[in-house]
N, C-alpha and C positions, 0 to 999 in steps of 0.2 A: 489923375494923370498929371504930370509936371505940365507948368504953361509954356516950357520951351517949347512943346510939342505946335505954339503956335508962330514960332520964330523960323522954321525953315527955311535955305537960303533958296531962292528960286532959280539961281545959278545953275548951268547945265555942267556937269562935270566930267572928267576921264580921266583915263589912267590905263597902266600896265596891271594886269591883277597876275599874271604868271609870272615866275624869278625871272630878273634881268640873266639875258646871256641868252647864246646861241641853243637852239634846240628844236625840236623838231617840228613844235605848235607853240604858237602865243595866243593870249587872248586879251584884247582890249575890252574895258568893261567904261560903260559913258549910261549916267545917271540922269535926270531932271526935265524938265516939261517940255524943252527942244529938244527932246533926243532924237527921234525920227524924223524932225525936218531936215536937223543937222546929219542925220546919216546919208541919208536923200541925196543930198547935195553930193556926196561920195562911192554912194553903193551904185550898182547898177546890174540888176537881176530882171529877173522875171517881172516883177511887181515892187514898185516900188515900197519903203519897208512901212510907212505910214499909210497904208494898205490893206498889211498883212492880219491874219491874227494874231493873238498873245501863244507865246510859247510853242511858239514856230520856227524851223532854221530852215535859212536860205541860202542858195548858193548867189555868187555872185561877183565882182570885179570890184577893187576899189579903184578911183581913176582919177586924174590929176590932170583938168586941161588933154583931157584924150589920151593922156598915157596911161598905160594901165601901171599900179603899182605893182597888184597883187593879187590873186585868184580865192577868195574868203568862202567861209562859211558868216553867217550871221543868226543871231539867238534870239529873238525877240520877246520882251516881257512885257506887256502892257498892265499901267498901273489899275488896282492895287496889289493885283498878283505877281507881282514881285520882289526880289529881299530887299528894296527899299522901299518899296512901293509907290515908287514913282514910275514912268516910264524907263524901261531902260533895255539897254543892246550890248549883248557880248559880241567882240568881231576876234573869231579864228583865225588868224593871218600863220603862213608861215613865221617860222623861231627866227628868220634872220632881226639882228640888232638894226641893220638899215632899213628893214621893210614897214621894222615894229615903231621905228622913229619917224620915219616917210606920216606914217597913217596921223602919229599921236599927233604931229604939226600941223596936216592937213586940220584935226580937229579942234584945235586952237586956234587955226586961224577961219574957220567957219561958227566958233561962236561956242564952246568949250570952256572951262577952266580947266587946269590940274586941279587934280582931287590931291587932298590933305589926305598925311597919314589915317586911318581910318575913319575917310569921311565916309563911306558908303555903306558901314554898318551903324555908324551914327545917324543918321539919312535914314535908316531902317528901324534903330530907336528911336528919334523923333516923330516917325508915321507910325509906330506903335505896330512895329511889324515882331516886335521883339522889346525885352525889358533889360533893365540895365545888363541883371548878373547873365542874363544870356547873353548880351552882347561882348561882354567879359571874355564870357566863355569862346567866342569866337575865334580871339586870340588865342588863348588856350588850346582850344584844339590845333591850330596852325603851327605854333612853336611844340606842341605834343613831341617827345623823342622813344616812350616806351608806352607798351600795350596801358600798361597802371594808367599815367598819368591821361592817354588819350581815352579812355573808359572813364575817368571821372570830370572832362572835360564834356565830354560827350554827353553823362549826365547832367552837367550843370546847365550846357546849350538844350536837352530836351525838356528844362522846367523844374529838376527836380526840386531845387533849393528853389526855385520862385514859390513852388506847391505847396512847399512846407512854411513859408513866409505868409502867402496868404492866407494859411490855416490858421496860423500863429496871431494874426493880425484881426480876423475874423470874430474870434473870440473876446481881442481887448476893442472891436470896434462895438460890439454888442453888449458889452457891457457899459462902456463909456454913453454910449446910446441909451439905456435904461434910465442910467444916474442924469444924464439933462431931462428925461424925459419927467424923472420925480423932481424937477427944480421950478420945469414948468407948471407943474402942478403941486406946487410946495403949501398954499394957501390951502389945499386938500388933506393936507398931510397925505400923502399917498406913499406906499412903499413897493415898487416893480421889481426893486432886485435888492434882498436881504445883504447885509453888510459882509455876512457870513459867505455867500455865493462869490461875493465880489474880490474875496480872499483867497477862496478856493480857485478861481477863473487867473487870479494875478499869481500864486502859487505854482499852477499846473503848468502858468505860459512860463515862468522863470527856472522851472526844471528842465522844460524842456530845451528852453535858449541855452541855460546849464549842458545840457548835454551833445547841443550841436558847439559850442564853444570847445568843447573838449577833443572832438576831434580835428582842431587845427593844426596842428601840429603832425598829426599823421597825413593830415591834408596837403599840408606843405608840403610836405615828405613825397606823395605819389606826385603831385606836381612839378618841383623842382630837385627833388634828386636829395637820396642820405647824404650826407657828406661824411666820410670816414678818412680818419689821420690815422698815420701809418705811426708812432713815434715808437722812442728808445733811445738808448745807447748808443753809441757807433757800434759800427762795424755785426751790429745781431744780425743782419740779412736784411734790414727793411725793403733793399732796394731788389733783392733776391723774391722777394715776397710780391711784391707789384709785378714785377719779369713774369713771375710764374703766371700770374691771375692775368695778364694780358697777352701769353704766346708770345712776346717776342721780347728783345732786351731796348727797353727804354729807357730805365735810369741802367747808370753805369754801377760795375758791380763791383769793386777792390777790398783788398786785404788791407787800404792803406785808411786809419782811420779817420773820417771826415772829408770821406769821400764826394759823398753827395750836400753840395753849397747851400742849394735855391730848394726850394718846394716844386715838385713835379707832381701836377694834377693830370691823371686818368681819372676817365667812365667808361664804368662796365655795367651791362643790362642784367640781371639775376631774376630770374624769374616775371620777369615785366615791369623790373621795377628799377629806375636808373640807382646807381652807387658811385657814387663820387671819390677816387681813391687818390688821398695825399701821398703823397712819399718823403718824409722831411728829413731835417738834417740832425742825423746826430745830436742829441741834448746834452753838452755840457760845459764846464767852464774852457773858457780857450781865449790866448793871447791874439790868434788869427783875425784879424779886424774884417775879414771876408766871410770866414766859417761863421763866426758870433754873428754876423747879421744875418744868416741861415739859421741860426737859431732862434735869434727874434724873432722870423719871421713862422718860424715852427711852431713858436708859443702861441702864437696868432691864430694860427692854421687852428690849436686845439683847442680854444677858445672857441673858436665857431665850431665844430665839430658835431653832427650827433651824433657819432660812435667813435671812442677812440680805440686802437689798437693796438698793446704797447705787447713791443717785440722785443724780446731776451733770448740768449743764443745756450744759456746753463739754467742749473736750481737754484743762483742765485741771484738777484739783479736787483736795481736802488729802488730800496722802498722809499726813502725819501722822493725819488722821481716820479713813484707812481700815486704815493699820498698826494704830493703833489697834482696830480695829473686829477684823481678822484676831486680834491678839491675844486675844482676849475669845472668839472662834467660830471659829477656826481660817480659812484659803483656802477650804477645799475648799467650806464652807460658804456663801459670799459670792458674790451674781452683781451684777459690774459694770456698772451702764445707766447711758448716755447717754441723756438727756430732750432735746425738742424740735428733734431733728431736720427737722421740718414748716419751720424756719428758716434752714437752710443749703442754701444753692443744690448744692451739690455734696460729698455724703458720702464722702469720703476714708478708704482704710482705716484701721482706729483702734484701739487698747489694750482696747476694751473687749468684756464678753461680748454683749452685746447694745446695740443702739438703737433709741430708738422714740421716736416723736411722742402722748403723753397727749392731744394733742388732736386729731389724725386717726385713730388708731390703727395706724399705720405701726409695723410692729416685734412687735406685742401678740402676735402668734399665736408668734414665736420665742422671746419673754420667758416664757411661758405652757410652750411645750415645755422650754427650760432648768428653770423651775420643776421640773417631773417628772422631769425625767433628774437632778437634783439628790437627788429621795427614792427614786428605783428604780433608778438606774446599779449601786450596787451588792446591790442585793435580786434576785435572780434566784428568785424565791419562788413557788409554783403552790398553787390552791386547796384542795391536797392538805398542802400543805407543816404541819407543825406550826407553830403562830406561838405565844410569850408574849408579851402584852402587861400582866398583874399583876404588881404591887410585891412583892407576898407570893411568888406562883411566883418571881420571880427572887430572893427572896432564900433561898428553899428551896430553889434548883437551888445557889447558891452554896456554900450550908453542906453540900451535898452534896458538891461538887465539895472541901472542905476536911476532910471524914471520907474523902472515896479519897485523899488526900496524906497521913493517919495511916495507911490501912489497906497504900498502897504504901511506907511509910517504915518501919511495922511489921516487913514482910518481909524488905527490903532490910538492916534492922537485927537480923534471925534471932530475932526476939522469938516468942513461943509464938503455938502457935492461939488462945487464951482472949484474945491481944490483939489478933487483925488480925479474930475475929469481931467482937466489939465493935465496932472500927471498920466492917465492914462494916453491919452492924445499926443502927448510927447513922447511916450514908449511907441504909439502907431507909427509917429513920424518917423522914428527912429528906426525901426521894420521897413520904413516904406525906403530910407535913402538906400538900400539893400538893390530894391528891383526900380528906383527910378523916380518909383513917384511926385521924392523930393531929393531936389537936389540943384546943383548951380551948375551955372554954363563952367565955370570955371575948374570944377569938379569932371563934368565930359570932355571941356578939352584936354585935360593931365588923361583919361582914362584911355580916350583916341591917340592921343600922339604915342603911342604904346606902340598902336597897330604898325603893320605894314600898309606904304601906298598900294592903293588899290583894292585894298578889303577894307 
């Protein structure tokens, strides 16, 4: 376990854990070893709440000098059973902003701090209530906008990627563990684990780091959303195109070319899985010192893009634009449509991936399927699957995967036990900055100040 875990601040803390604004319940959430004196001093029920049992609600007044504030519920958690595991109290106040601000000041001026951006799930990591990539996950589930993304949140907060780390890690700690155990007993010549096993053990972990590496990028994907660029030519319909796939008219739609200036970002849900849709400007040369920086900014847009979508309104449209386009985001990436087919009497087979009518919506349900066969053709992935979807996990899987190429070149180069441990022990390390183990203060504060206050 990290030795932050022996740095805790003893500080009692608060905060709003429900959205700021008016509504119909708030809930104040107060952390640390005076939580219950300090509520005390506040509540006044039945029994006072340093009293009560853990994981009990009580009704009760919160009171100011005899005035009553507020008419509460209160939640009690007594440590270790709870998500920090320290002592701690949720108080149910009515939504109002004045009742919710009434309470917070009473608790700061009774012996409280404000709680830091996610000091209370850090608070939770620290007492080892939870490991890093779950407290990760935390976030993740909160900011979650689609079934996808809150199902693989929700995986990552039940353990799954800790489970498969500690399995991963299990393996190079046992072996690493053999080879000191033959160093200790080296004047024996002893042999506990053949060179051969210790190949096969650093082989089998780097396949399968190999394979959780691989899907990051679909990780990303259910996490933060496809991102799809609308491009073309003027005037092929793009803006027609987004209109239809949103119900209603968002970009503007003209016969005049270079109509649409700026990049207009929608999302839309498909199947549980958010889609990010560009709408850009017209790609082409032009004196218009306004339009051209809609183009620039176009080029940008498909630059980052994972799917782009280049719209043409005939059978023939700039292959130079779309080499172009291939160049920058590869084929596989790119679905070819044909727009306003509702115009031609008789649809002849054609080059393209799909065709559709923006303005009947002839085509949309095929264009809509391509879309997804596009992000899942090759993710064969089940709700069970481990997914990464963190910057940090993949670059901890990497530096992993680059201490088993010292620990297997070690070997192959007849170098002693004292070097291929180290290298193994450097791949553990590197496993362990994943769920916590190692890691720096300076490393959880970037990862907390993430959060929202209160969680």
């Amino acid at each position: 376990m990290s030795n932050l875990r022996l740095n805790i601040n003893d500080e009692t803390i608060s905060a709003l854990a429900t959205a700021s604004g008016t509504g119909a319940i708030s809930v104040i959430r107060i952390s640390g070893k005076d939580t219950f004196k300090i509520v005390d001093k506040l509540f006044k029920g039945a029994k006072p709440i340093s009293e009560v049992q853990s994981h009990t609600i009580h009704y009760g007044k919160i009171v100011n000098n005899n005035e009553i504030i507020d008419d509460v519920l209160v939640s009690v958690f007594r440590n270790p059973n709870s998500y920090t595991g320290e002592d701690s109290v949720e108080i149910s106040t009515h939504g109002s902003q004045y009742i919710v601000q009434q309470i917070l000041k009473l608790l700061l001026e009774n012996g409280t701090r404000s709680a830091e951006p996610g000091e209370f799930t850090k608070r939770a990591f620290l007492n080892g209530k939870m490991d890093l990539s779950q407290a990760e996950a935390v976030a993740d589930v909160i900011s979650a906008r689609t079934e996808a993304s809150a199902r693989g949140a929700r995986n990552q907060l039940d353990g799954l990627l800790s489970s498969k780390i500690e399995i991963l890690k299990s393996g190079l700690i046992n072996a690493a563990s053999l080879i000191e155990l033959e160093l200790d007993f080296a004047e024996e010549d002893l042999e506990f684990l053949p060179e051969e096993k210790i190949l096969a053990t650093i082989d089998k972990t780097y396949t399968e780091i190999e394979a959780l590496l691989a899907t990051y990028n679909f990780g990303k994907i259910i996490r933060d959303g496809v991102n799809v660029a609308i491009v073309g030519q003027t005037n092929v319909g793009k803006s027609s195109l987004l209109n239809y796939l949103l119900k209603e008219s968002r970009a503007i739609v003209s016969n005049i070319p270079g109509t649409t200036r700026d990049v207009i970002r929608e999302e839309i849900s498909i199947d549980g899985v958010l889609f990010k849709f560009y709408d850009t400007a017209g790609i082409r040369n032009t004196s218009d010192s306004v339009e051209n920086e809609g183009v620039k900014r176009s080029r940008k847009v498909l630059s980052e893009s994972d799917i782009v979508v280049f719209v043409t309104d005939s059978e023939e449209y700039d292959e130079k634009l779309l080499n172009e386009i291939i160049d920058v985001v590869s084929k596989e990436r790119v679905i070819l449509l044909r727009n306003k087919i509702d115009l031609i009497e008789k649809l002849e087979p054609n080059k393209f991936d799909v065709s559709i009518s923006a303005k009947t919506g002839e085509g949309i349900a095929e264009f809509l399927r391509l879309l997804k066969l596009k992000v899942f053709r090759t993710n064969n992935y089940t709700e069970k699957t481990t997914i990464i979807s963190n910057i940090r996990h993949f670059n901890a899987l990497k530096n992993t995967l680059e201490h088993l190429d010292n620990a297997r070149e070690s070997i192959e180069n007849k170098m002693t036990g004292e070097f291929i441990s180290v290298d193994l022990r450097n791949a553990i390390s590197s496993l362990g900055e994943i769920i916590g183990e190692v890691t720096s203060e300076d490393i959880l504060n970037n990862i907390f100040s993430n959060f929202c206050i209160g969680k």
